[in-house]
Each structure stands twice: as structure tokens, then as C-alpha cells.
C-alpha positions as CSV (number, residue, x, y, z in Angstrom):
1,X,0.0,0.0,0.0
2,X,1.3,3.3,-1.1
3,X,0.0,6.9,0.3
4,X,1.7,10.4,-0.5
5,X,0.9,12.9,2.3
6,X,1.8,16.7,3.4
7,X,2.1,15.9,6.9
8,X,3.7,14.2,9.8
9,X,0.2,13.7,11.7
10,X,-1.2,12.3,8.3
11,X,1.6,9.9,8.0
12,X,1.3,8.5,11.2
13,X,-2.6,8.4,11.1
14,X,-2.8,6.9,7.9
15,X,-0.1,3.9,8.6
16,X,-2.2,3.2,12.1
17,X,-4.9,3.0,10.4
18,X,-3.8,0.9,7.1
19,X,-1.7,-1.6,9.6
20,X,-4.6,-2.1,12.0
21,X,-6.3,-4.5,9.3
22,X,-3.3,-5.4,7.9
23,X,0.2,-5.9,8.8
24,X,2.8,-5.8,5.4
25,X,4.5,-3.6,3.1
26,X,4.2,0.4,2.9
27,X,5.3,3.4,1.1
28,X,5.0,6.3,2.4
29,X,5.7,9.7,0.8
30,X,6.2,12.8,2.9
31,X,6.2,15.9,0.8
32,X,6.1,18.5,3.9
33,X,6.5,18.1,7.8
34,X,5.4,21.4,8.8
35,X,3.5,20.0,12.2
36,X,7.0,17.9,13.2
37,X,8.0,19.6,16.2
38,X,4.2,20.0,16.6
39,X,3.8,15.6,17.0
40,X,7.5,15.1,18.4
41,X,6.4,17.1,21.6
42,X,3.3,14.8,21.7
43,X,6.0,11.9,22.4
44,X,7.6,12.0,26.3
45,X,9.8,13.9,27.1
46,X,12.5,10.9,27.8
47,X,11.9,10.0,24.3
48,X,12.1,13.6,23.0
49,X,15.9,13.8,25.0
50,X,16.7,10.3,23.7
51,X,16.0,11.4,19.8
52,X,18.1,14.9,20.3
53,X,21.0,13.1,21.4
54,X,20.7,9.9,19.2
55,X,20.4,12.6,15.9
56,X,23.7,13.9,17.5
57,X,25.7,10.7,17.8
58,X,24.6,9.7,14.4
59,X,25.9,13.2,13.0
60,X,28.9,14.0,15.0
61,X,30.0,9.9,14.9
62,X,29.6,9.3,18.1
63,X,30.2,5.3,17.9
64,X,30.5,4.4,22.1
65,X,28.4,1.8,22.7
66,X,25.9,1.6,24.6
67,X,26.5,5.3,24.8
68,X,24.6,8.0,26.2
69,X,21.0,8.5,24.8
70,X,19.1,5.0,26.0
71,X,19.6,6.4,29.7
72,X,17.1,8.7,28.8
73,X,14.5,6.0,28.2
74,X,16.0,3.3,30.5
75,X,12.6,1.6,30.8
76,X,12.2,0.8,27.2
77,X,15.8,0.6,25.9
78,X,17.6,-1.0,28.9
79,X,15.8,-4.7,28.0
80,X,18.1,-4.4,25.2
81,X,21.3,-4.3,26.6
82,X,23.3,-7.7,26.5
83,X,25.4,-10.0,29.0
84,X,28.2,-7.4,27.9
85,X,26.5,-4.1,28.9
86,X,26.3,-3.1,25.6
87,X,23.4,-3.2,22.3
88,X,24.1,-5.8,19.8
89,X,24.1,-2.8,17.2
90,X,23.9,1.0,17.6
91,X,23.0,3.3,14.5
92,X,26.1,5.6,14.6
93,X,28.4,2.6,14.7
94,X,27.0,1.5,11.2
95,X,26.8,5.4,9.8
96,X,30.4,6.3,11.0
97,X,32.3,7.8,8.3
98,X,30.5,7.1,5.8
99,X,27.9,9.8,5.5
100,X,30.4,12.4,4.8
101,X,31.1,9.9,2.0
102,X,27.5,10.2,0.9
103,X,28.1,13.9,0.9
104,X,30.9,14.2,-1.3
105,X,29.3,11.9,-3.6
106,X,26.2,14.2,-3.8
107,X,28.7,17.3,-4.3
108,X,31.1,15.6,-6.7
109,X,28.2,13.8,-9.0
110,X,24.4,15.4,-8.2
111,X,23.4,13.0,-10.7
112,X,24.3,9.5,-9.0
113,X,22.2,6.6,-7.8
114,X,24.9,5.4,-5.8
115,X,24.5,7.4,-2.9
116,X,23.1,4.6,-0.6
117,X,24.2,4.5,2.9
118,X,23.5,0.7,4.2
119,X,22.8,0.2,7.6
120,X,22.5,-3.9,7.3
121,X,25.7,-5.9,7.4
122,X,24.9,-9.7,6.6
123,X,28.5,-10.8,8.7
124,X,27.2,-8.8,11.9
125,X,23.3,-9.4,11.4
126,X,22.8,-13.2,11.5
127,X,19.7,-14.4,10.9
128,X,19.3,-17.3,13.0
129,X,20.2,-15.7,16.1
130,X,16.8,-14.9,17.2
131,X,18.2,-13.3,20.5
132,X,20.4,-10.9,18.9
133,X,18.8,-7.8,17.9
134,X,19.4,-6.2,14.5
135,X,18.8,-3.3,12.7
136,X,15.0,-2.2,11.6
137,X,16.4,-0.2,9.0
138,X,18.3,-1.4,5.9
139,X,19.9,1.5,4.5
140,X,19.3,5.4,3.6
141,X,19.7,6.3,-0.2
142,X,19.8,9.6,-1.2
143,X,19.8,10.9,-4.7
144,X,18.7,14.2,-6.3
145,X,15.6,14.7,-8.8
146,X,15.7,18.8,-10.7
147,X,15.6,21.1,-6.9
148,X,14.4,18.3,-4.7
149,X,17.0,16.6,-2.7
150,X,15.2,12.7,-1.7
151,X,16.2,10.5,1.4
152,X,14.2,6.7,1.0
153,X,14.6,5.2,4.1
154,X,14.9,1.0,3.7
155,X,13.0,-1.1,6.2
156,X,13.1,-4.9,7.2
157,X,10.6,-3.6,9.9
158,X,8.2,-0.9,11.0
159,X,6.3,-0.9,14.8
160,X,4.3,1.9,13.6
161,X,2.8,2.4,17.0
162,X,5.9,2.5,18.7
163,X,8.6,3.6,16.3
164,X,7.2,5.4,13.5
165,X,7.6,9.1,14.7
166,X,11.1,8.7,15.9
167,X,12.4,7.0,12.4
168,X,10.4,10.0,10.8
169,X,11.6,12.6,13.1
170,X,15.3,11.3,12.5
171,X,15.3,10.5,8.9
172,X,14.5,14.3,8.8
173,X,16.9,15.4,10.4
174,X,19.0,13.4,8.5
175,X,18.0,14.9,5.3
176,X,17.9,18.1,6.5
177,X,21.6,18.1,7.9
178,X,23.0,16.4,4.0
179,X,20.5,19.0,2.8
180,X,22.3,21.5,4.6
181,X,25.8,20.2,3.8
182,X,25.4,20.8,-0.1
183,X,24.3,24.3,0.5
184,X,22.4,24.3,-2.6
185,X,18.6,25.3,-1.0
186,X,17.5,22.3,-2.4
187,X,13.8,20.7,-1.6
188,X,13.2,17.4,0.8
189,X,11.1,15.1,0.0
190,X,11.7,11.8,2.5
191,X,10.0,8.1,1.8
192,X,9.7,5.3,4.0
193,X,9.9,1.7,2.5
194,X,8.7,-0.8,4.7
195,X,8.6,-4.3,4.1
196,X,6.6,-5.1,7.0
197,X,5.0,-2.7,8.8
198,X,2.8,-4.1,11.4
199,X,1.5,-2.4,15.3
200,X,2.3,-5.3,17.5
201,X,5.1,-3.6,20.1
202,X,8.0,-5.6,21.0
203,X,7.2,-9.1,19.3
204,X,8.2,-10.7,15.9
205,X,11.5,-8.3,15.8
């Protein structure tokens, strides 16, 4: 199912909706996100603090893990931690250098499809290890169509009740900041891919 919308509150209302029948694939255009600090204050306030400094480590490479931001939302982050202390995976860990990569790419060649930043690594993300957790997102591609710059945001898996506004608040920002790094007063125009998006919290990860 495929909707194109000009908000974040119609975004998140109509995947609710379309994955209370029915969980499975989505794409979901967003062509404005006017009302985004509007439905990010609607969230708590521990998870408002964990998405400002989780946007941060994934910009400024912070790659400690577990890091800093999950203390913020101990109750539903700290189940995650393993025997080690530590998360299986962290976001910034996989982005590391490679978004200023992304950048120059963009820079040197507006024109290129290559500008994909995968998140998924097949030797770190097993998939018969049910216990380990991996990565809901597979990968960020960016590419530029006339004045509009695009981010598609990959997904294995979408809780939409739980996770939606936080992988839309930070694939934003995430656009926003490469956006911003080209200097070139381009457009945004941001899609989520979901293979399965479902509402079902914590199970079938």
C-alpha cells in the first residue's frame, strides 16, 4: 500500500490505520513536515531527549556503545542491553564515516544513484540468532531529482505504534543536515519503505 501525504500527523494516522487491518509492506511519501515539532512534543519527554542526542551521535560519529541516549528511556531501551553491557548494534556505529562519504558523492556527481548508505551488514546481522537484535532499517539512499534533494529510508521492519515518529523525526533530520551540507537550497522530500509494517510492540522483531 502506497499513500503520499503533506504531513507528519497524516503519516502517522494513515499507517495506524492501514496496519490495524493489515500488517505488510508500505510506502510512504512525505512531501512537507510542517507540524514535526508539533507531533514530536506529543511523544515524552525521555523519548524527545533520547532522539536529540541519538540525531547527534549519528551526526557528529559518536560510535560508544551503549552510549549516552538510552539512559534517557531506560525503561524501554535497557531490556536491550546484553550480558556485555552493551546493544548488539547502535546506529552511529554503522553510519560512522561514511555519511560524509554520501556527501561528497552528492557534491562531486548530483546526478548519481549510488549514494546509498547501508545500515544492514549480513556478517554482523545473522539471521538465525533470534536473541540478537538487529537493525530495523536497511539503508538510507539519497539521490537528487531537478531542486528536490530525496532520502528513502529502507525497512526490514516498522512498529508503527511504537517507532514510527522517531524513524520519521530522525530521517529528517538526517535529510535536513545532508540537505544543509550541499548548501544548494535544495527541496526534501523523505519516503519510508517498509517491508513489514505491522503495530504489534516488542514481538516478531
Amino acid at each position: 500500500m502506497e499513500a503520499i501525504v503533506n504531513s507528519v500527523g497524516e503519516a502517522l494516522m494513515w499507517a495506524k490505520d492501514y496496519v490495524k487491518e493489515i500488517a505488510g509492506p508500505i510506502i510512504l511519501t512525505l512531501n512537507s513536515w510542517e507540524d514535526l515539532k508539533e507531533e514530536f512534543e506529543k511523544t515524552t519527554f525521555n523519548n524527545q531527549r533520547f532522539l536529540q542526542l541519538e540525531i547527534r551521535d549519528w551526526l557528529l560519529n559518536q560510535e560508544d556503545n551503549p552510549g549516552e541516549p538510552w539512559k534517557y528511556d531506560p525503561v524501554r531501551w535497557k531490556p536491550y542491553l546484553n550480558a556485555n553491557g552493551k546493544f548488539d548494534y547502535r546506529y552511529p556505529e554503522r553510519i560512522g564515516m561514511k555519511l560524509g562519504v554520501i556527501i561528497c558523492e552528492l557534491v562531486k556527481n548530483p546526478g548519481t544513484r549510488r549514494a546509498y548508505l547501508s545500515i544492514w551488514d549480513p556478517s554482523e546481522d545473522p539471521i538465525g540468532e533470534c536473541d540478537r537484535m538487529v537493525p530495523c532499517v536497511l539503508g538510507f539512499h539519497f539521490y537528487i531529482t531537478g531542486d528536490t534533494l530525496n532520502l528513502n529510508v529502507v525497512m526490514r521492519s516498522l512498529d508503527v505504534e511504537f517507532c514510527l515518529i522517531n524513524d520519521i523525526w530522525l530521517a529528517i533530520h538526517l535529510l535536513e543536515y545532508v540537505g544543509k551540507s550541499l548548501n544548494t537550497g535544495y527541496n526534501f522530500r523523505l519516503t519510508i519503505i517498509a517491508s513489514h509494517a505491522h503495530i504489534n510492540g516488542r514481538r516478531g522483531r
